[in-house]
FILOFI-795566 format. One line per field, with one value per residue: residue number from 1; residue in three letters; chain; x, y, z of N, C-alpha, C in turn. Coordinates in nm, 4 decimals. Layout:
BEGIN
pos: (NUM / ...)
code: (Ala / ...)
unit: (A / ...)
n.X: (X / ...)
n.Y: (Y / ...)
n.Z: (Z / ...)
ca.X: (X / ...)
ca.Y: (Y / ...)
ca.Z: (Z / ...)
c.X: (X / ...)
c.Y: (Y / ...)
c.Z: (Z / ...)
***
This chain:
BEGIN
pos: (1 / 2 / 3 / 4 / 5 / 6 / 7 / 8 / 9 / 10 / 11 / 12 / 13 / 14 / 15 / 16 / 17 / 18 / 19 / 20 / 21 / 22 / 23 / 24 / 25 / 26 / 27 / 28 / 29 / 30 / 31 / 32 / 33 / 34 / 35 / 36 / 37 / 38 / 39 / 40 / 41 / 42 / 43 / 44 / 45 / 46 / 47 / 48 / 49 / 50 / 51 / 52 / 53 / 54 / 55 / 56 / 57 / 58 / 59 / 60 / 61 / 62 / 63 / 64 / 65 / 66 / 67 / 68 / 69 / 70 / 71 / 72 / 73 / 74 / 75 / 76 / 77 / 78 / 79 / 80 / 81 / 82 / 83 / 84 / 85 / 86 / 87 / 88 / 89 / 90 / 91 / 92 / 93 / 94 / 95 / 96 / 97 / 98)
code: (Unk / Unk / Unk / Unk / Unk / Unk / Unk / Unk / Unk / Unk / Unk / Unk / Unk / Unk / Unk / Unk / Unk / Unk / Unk / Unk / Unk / Unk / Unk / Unk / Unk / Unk / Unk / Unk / Unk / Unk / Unk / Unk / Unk / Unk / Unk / Unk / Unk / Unk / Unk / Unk / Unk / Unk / Unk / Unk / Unk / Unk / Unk / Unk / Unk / Unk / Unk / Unk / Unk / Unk / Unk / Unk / Unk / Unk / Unk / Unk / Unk / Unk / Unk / Unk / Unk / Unk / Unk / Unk / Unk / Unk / Unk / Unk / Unk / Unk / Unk / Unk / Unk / Unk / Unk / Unk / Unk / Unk / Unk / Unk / Unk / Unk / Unk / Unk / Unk / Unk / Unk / Unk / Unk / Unk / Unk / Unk / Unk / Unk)
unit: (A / A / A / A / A / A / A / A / A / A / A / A / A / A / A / A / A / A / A / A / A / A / A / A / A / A / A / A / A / A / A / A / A / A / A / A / A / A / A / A / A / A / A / A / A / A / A / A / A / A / A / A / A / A / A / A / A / A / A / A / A / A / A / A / A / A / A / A / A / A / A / A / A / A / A / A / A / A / A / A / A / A / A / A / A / A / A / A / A / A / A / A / A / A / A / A / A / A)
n.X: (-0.3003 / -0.0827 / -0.0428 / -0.0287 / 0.2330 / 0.2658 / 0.2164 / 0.4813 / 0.4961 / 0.6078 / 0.5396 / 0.2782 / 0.3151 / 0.4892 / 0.2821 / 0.0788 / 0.2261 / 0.2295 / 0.0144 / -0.0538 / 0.0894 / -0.0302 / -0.2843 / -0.2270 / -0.0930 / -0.3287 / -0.4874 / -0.3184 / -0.3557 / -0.6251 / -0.6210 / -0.5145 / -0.6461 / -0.8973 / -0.7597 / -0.6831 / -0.9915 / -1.1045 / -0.9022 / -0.9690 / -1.2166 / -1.1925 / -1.0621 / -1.1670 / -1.3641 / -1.2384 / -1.1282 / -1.3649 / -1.4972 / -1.3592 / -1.2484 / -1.1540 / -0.8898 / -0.9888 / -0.7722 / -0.7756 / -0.7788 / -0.5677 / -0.3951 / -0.5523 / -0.5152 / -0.2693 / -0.2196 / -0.3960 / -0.2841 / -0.1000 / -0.1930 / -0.3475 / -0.0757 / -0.0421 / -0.2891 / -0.2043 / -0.0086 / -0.0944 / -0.2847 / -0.2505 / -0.0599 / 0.2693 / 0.5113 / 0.6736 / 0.9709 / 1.0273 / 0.8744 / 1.0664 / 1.3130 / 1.2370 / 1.2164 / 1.4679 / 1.6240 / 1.5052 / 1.5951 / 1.8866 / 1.8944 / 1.7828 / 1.9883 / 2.2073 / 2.4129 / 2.2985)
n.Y: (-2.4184 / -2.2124 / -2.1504 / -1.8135 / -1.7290 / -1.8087 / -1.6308 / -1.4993 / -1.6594 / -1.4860 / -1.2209 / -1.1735 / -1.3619 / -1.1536 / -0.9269 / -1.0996 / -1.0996 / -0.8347 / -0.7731 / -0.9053 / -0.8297 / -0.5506 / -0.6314 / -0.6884 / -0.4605 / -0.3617 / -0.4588 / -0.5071 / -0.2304 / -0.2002 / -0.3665 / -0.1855 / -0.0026 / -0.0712 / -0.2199 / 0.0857 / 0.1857 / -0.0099 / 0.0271 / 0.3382 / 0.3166 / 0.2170 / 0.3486 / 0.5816 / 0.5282 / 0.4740 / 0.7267 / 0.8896 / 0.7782 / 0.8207 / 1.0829 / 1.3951 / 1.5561 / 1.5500 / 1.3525 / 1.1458 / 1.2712 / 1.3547 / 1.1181 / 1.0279 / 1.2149 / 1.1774 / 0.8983 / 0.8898 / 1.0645 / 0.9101 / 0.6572 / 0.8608 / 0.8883 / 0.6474 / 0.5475 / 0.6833 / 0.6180 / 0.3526 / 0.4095 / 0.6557 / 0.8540 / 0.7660 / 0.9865 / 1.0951 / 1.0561 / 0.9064 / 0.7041 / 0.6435 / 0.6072 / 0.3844 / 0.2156 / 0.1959 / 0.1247 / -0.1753 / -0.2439 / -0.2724 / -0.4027 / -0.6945 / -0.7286 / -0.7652 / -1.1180 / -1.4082)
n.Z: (-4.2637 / -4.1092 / -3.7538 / -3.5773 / -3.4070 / -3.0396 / -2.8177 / -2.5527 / -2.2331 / -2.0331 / -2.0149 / -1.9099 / -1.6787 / -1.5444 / -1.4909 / -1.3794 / -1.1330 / -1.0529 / -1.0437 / -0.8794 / -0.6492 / -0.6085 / -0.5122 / -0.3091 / -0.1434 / -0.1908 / 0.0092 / 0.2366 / 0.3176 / 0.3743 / 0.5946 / 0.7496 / 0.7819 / 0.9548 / 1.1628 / 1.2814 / 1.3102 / 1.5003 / 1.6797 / 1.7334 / 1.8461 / 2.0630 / 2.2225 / 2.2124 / 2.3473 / 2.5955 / 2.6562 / 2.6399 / 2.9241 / 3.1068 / 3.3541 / 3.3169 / 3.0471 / 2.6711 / 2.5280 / 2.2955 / 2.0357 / 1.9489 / 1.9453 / 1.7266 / 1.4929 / 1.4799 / 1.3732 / 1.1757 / 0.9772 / 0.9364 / 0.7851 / 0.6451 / 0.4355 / 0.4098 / 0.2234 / 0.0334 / -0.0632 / -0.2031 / -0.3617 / -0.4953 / -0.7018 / -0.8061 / -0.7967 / -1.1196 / -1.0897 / -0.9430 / -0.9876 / -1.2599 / -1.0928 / -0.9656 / -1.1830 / -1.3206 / -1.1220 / -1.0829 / -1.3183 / -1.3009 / -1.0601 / -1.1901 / -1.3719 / -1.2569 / -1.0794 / -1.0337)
ca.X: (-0.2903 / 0.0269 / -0.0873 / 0.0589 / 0.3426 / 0.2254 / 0.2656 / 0.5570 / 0.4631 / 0.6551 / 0.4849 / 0.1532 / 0.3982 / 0.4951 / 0.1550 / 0.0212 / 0.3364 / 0.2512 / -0.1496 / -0.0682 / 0.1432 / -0.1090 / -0.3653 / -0.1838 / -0.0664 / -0.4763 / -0.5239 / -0.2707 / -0.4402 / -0.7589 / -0.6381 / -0.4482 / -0.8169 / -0.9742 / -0.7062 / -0.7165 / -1.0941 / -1.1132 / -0.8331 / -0.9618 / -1.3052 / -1.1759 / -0.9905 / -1.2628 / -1.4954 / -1.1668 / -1.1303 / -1.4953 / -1.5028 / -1.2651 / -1.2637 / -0.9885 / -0.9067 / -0.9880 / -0.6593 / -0.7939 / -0.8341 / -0.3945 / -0.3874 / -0.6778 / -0.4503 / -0.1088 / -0.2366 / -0.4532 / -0.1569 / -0.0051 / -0.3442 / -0.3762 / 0.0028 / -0.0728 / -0.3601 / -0.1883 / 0.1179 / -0.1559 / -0.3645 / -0.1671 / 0.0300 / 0.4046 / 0.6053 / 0.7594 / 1.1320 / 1.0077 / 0.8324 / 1.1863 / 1.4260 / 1.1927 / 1.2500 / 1.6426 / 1.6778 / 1.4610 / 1.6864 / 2.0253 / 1.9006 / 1.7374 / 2.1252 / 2.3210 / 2.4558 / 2.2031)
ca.Y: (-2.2783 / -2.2059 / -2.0529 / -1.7357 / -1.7591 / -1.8076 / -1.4736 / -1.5030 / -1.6404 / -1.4111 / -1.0742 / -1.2914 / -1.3976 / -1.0326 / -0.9011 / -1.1597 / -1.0807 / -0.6939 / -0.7659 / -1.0060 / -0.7216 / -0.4649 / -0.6635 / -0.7200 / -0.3569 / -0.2817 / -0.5766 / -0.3992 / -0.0947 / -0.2101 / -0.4026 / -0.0523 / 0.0833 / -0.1698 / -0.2098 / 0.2117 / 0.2383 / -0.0555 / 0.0575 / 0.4493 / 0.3265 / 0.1903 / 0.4640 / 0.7339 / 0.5107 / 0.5324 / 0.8637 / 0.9190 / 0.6909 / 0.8502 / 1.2208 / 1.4599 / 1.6248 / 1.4500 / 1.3043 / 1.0605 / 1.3455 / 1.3559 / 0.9769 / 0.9963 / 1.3045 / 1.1141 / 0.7693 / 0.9568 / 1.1382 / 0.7767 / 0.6293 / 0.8954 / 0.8344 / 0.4596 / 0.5277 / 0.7774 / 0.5345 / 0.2431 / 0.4714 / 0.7438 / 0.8485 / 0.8073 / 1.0998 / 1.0472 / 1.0736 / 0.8098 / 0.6287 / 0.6472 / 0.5536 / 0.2273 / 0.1184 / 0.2307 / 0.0107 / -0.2734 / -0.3285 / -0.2873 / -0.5649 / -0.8092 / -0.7762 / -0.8488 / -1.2126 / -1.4448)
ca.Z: (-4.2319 / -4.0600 / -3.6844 / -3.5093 / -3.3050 / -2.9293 / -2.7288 / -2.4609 / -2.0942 / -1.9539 / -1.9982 / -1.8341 / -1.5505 / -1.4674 / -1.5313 / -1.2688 / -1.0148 / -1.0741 / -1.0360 / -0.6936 / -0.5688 / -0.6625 / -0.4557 / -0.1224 / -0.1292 / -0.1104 / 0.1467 / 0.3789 / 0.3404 / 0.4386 / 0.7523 / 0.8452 / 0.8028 / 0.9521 / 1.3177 / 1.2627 / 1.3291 / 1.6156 / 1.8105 / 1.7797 / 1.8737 / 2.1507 / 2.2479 / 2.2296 / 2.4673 / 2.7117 / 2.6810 / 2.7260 / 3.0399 / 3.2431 / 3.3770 / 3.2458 / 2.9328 / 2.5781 / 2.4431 / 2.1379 / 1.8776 / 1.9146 / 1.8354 / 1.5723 / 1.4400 / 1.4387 / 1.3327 / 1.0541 / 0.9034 / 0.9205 / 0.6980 / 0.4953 / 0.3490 / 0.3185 / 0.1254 / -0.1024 / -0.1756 / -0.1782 / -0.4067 / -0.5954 / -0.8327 / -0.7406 / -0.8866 / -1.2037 / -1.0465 / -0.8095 / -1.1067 / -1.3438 / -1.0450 / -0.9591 / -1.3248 / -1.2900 / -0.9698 / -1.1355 / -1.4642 / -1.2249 / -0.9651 / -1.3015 / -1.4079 / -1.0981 / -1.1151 / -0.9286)
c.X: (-0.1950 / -0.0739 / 0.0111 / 0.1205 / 0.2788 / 0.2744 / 0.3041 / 0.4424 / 0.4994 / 0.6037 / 0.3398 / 0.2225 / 0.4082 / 0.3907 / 0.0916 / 0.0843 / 0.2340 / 0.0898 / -0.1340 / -0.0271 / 0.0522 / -0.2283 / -0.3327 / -0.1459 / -0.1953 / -0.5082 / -0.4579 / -0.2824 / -0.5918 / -0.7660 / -0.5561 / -0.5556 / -0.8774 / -0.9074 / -0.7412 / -0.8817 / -1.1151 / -1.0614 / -0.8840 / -1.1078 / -1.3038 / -1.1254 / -1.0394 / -1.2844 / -1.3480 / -1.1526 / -1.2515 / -1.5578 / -1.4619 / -1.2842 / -1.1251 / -0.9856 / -0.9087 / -0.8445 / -0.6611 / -0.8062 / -0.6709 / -0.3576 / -0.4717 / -0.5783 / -0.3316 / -0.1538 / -0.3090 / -0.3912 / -0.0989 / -0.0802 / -0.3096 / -0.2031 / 0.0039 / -0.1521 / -0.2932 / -0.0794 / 0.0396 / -0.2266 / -0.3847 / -0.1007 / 0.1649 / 0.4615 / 0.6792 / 0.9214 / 1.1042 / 0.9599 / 0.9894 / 1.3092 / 1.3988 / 1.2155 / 1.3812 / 1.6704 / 1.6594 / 1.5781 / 1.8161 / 2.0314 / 1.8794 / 1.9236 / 2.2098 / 2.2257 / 2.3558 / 2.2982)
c.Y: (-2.2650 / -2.0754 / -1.9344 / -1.7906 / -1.7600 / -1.7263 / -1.5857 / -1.5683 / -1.5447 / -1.2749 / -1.1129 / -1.2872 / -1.2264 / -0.9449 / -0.9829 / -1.1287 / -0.9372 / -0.6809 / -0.7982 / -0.9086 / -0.6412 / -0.5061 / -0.6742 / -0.5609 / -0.3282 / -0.3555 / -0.4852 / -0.2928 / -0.1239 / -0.2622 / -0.2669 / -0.0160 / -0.0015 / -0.1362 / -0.0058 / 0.2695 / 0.1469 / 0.0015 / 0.2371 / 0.4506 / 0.3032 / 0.3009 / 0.5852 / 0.6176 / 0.5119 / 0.6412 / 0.9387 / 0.8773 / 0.7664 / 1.0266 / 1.2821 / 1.5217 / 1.5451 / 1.4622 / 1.2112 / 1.1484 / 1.3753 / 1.2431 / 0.9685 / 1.1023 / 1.2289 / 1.0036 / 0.8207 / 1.0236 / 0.9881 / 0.7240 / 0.6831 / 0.8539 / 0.6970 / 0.5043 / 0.5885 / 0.7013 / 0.4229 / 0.2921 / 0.5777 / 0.7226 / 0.8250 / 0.9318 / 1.0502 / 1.0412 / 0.9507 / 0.7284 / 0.5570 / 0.5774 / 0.4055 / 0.1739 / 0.1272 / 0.0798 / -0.1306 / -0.3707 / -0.3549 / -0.4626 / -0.6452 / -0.8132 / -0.8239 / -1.0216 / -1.2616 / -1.4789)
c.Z: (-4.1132 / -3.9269 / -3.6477 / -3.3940 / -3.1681 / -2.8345 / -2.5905 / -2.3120 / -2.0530 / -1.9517 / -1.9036 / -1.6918 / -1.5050 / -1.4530 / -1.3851 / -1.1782 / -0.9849 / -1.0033 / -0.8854 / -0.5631 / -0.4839 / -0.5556 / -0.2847 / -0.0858 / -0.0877 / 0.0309 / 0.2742 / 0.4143 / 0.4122 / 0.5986 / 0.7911 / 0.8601 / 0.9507 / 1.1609 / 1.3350 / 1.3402 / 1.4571 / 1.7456 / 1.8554 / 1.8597 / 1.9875 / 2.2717 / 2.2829 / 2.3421 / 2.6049 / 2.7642 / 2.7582 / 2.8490 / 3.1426 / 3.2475 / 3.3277 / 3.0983 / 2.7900 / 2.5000 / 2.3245 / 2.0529 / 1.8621 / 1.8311 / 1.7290 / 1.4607 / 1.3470 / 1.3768 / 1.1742 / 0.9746 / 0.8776 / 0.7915 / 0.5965 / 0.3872 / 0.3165 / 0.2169 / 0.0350 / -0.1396 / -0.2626 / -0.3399 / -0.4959 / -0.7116 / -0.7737 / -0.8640 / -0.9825 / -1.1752 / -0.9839 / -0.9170 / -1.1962 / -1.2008 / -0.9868 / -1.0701 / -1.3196 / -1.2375 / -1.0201 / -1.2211 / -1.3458 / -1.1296 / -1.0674 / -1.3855 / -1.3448 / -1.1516 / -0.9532 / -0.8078)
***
């Protein structure tokens, strides 16, 4: 009984690249979380230490606008224009001469 042909490595290979990516992209989201909540915790109990007006809810502001766009690249959709010109770019560089 003659078997089927043995499906490509290579869709596997980019599949695993795409997955490995896919995984470090969350990793560096989580240590942005992660330094994000140390350094603001730190930050309030300074604030709250010292006499004067509270300035950590500016940095929790700015650094939290920073966050939330990690998570949403980390975590989103990208826009189909932004979707279509990453595949563009892709084929162009996989043709350039190594």
């Amino acid at each position: 009984m003659p078997s089927a042909a043995a499906p490509s490595p290579a869709p596997d290979r980019a599949k695993f690249r795409r997955a490995r990516q896919r995984v470090a992209a969350i990793k560096g989201f989580y240590i942005h979380l992660a330094v994000f909540v140390m350094v603001l915790t730190g930050l309030f109990v300074v604030n709250a230490a010292t006499a004067g007006e509270w300035w950590v809810h500016w940095v929790f502001i700015g650094w939290g606008i920073g966050l939330a766009a990690h998570a949403a690249a980390v975590y989103g959709r990208a826009p189909a224009m932004v979707a279509s010109w990453e595949r563009r770019k892709l084929r162009q560089l996989m043709q350039e001469p190594s």
